[in-house]
C-alpha positions in Angstrom: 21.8 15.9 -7.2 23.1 16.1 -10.8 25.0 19.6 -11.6 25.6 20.8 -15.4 30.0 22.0 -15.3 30.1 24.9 -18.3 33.8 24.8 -19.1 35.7 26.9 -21.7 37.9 25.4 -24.5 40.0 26.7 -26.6 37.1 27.2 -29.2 34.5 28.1 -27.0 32.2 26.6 -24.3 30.8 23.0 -23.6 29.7 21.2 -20.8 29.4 17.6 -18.8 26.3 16.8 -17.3 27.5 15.2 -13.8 25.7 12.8 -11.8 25.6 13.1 -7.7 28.1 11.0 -7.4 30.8 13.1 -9.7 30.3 11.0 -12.5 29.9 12.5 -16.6 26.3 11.2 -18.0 26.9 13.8 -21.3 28.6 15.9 -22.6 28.1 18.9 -25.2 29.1 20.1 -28.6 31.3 23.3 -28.3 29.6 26.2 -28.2 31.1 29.6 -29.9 30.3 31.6 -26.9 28.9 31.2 -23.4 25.2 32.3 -23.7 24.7 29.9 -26.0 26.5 26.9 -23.9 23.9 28.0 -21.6 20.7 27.8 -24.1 22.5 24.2 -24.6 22.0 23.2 -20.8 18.6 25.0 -21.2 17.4 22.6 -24.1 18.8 19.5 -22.2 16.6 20.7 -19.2 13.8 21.1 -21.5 14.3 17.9 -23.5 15.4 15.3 -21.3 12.2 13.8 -20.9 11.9 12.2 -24.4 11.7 8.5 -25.6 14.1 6.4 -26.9 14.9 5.5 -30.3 17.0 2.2 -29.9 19.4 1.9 -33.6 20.8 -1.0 -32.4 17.7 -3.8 -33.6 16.9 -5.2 -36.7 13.2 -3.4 -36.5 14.1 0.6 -35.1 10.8 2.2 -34.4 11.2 5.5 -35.3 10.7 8.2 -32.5 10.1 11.6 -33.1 12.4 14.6 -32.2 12.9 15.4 -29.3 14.5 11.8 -28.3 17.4 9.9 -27.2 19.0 7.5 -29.6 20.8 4.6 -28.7 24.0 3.2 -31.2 26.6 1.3 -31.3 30.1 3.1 -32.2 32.9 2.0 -34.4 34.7 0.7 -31.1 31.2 -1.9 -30.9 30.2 -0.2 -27.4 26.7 1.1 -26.8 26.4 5.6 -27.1 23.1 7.6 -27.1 22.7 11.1 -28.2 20.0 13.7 -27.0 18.2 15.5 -30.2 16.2 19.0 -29.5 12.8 19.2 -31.2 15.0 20.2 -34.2 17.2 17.5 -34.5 19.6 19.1 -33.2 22.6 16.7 -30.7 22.4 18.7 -27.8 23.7 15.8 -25.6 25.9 12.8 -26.1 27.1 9.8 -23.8 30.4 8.2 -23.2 30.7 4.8 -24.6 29.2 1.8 -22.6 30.1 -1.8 -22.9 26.6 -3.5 -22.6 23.2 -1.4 -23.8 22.1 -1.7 -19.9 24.5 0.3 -18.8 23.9 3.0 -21.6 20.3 2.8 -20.7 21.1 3.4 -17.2 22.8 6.5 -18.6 19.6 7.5 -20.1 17.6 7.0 -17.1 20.2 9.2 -15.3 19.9 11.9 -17.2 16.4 12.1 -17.4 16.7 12.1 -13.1 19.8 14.7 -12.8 19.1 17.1 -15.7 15.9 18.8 -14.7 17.1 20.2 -11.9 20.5 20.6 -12.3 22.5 23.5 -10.6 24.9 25.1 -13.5 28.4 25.5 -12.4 30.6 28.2 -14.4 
């Protein structure tokens, strides 16, 4: 079972999404203050169920928000981000060497976020 960690930085709040197994799926934005760290891990709840748009082929069919979308970074390894209906990032992955593995990172947040316990 996946658990959402609310942390506080020096700047505000973010969190990690975590995976049974301890492992960070995504991560936040910092957020100013806590309540709205929290709206964060609400919209990812919300949200986490949306298509892919895959950036990384000659052709991208273009998805509409909410979605997950699937780069490569300046590095060359594989990322996706979670948009809101407003296109906001409300989620974003580590970096992945092959787009399988960032895929599976996808699919594990779409398993582990809906019913994730929040951990302050």
């Amino acid at each position: 079972m996946g658990k959402f960690v609310v942390k506080a930085t020096s700047t505000g709040f973010k969190f990690d999404l975590k995976a049974g197994n301890g492992e960070v799926i995504a991560t936040s934005e910092v957020y100013t203050t806590e309540a709205a760290c929290l709206n964060g891990i609400e919209s990812v709840k919300n949200n986490c169920g949306a298509d892919v748009e895959d950036q990384t082929v000659a052709d991208v069919v273009a998805v509409k928000h909410p979605k997950y979308e699937v780069y490569k970074d300046k590095a060359d390894e594989f990322r996706f981000r979670l948009k809101a209906r407003n296109g906001e990032v409300i989620a974003a992955s580590e970096g992945y060497k092959s787009k399988d593995g960032c895929m599976n990172g996808i699919a594990s947040v779409k398993k582990n976020a809906p019913d994730a316990a929040v951990e302050k």
